[in-house]
N, C-alpha and C positions, 0 to 999 in steps of 0.2 A: 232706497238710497240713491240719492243724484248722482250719477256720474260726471267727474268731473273732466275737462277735456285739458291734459296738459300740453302744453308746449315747449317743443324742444328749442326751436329756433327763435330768436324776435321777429317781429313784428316786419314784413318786408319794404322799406323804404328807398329801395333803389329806385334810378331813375328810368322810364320808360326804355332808353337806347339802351343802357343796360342790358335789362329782360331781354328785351329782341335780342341782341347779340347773344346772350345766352340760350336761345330759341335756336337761331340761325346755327350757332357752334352744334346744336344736336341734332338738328336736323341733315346737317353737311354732313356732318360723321356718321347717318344712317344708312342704311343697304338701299334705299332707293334711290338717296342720292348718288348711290356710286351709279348704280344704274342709269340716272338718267346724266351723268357725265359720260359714261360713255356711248348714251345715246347720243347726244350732242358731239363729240369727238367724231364720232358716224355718218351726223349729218353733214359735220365741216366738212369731213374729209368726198362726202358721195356731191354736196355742195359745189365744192373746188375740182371735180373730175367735170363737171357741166360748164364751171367759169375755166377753169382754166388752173390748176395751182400754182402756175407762176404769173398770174395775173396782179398788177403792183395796187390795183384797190382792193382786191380781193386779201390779199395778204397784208395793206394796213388795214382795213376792218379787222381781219382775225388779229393779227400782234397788236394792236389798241384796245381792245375786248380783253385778251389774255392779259396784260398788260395791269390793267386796271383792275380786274379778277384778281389779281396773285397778290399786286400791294393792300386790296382790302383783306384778304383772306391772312397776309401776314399779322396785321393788326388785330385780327381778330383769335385768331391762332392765337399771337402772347398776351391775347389777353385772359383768355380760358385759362393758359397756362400762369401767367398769373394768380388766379382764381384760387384757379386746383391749390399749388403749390401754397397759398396763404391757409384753405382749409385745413390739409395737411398737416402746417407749421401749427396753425393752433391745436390742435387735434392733439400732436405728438407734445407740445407745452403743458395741454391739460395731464395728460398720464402720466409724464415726467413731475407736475406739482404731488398727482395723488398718489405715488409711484413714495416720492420723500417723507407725506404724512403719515403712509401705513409706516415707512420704516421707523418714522419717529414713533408712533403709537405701539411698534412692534419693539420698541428701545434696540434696532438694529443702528450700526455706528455706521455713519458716511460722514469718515473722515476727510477724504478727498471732497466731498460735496456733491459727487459726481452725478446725484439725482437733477440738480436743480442749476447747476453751473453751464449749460450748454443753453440754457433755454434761452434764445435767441444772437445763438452763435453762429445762425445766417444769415447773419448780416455782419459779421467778420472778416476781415483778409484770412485768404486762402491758406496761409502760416500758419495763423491760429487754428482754424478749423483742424488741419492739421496736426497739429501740437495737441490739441483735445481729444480729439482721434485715439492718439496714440496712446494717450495716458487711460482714456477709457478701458483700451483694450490692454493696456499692462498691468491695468488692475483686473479685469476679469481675468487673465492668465494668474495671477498671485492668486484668487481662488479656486482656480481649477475648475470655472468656467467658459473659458473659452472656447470654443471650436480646436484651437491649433493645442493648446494643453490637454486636453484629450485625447490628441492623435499624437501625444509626444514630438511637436513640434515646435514645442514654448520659444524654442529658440526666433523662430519668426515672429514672433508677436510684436504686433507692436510696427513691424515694417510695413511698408507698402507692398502690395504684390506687385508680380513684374506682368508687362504685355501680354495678353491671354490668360493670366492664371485663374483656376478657378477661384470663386471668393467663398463658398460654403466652407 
């Protein structure tokens, strides 16, 4: 019997800078890399004991270097996080469609909608998201699944917690 090879993902038509960038993001976030940043922090620093550390070329080479380092590493940072966060979003979209199906197929009632009414509520004002939030979790307290209904705490449901509180 041939095996057949599935695939999960399509087919990868990104564009070259892309990749790289997604290269570069895993490689930066690896243990050598840290490593060899603070090899380099080591050198500037044993560097600037032979120039001088208040030497004013010595100190624009380094502040022009760092400089230019941190604005590409921002960009590159929100773009990862970009990424992640879009994987994620679709991720959580899918389980929440297949989440609705079994209940329909289970003839389980979502009256509120609550499976399927969120999915792509990030991209909503902050109110909303809010507003949805709340209703999510006022309906889990009505069935005695919530975290705070269980610890006879219903009375919170539904609120925000305050500064430090735990959220479990």
């Amino acid at each position: 019997m041939p095996r057949s090879s599935l695939q999960t993902q399509p087919i990868d038509h990104s564009t070259r800078l892309t990749r790289a960038i997604g290269d570069i993001t895993g490689w930066l976030g690896s243990f050598p890399a840290i490593l060899a940043s603070m090899f380099v922090v080591s050198v500037w620093f044993v560097g600037g004991a032979f120039v001088g550390l208040g030497n004013n070329t010595y100190q624009l080479v380094i502040n022009t270097g760092t400089t230019i380092v941190t604005f590409l590493m921002v960009f590159i940072i929100q773009n990862t996080q970009n990424r992640d966060g879009s994987a994620v979003q679709a991720k959580l979209d899918a389980q929440s469609e297949v989440l609705r199906r079994i209940a329909e197929h289970l003839d389980i009632d979502d009256d509120e909608d609550l499976l399927t009414k969120l999915v792509g509520v990030e991209d909503a004002p902050a109110r909303v998201i809010s507003e949805d939030q709340d209703q999510v979790r006022q309906a889990a307290v009505r069935t005695g699944r919530h975290g705070a209904a269980r610890n006879g705490r219903s009375h919170n449901a539904g609120t925000r917690p305050h500064h430090g509180a735990d959220n479990r």
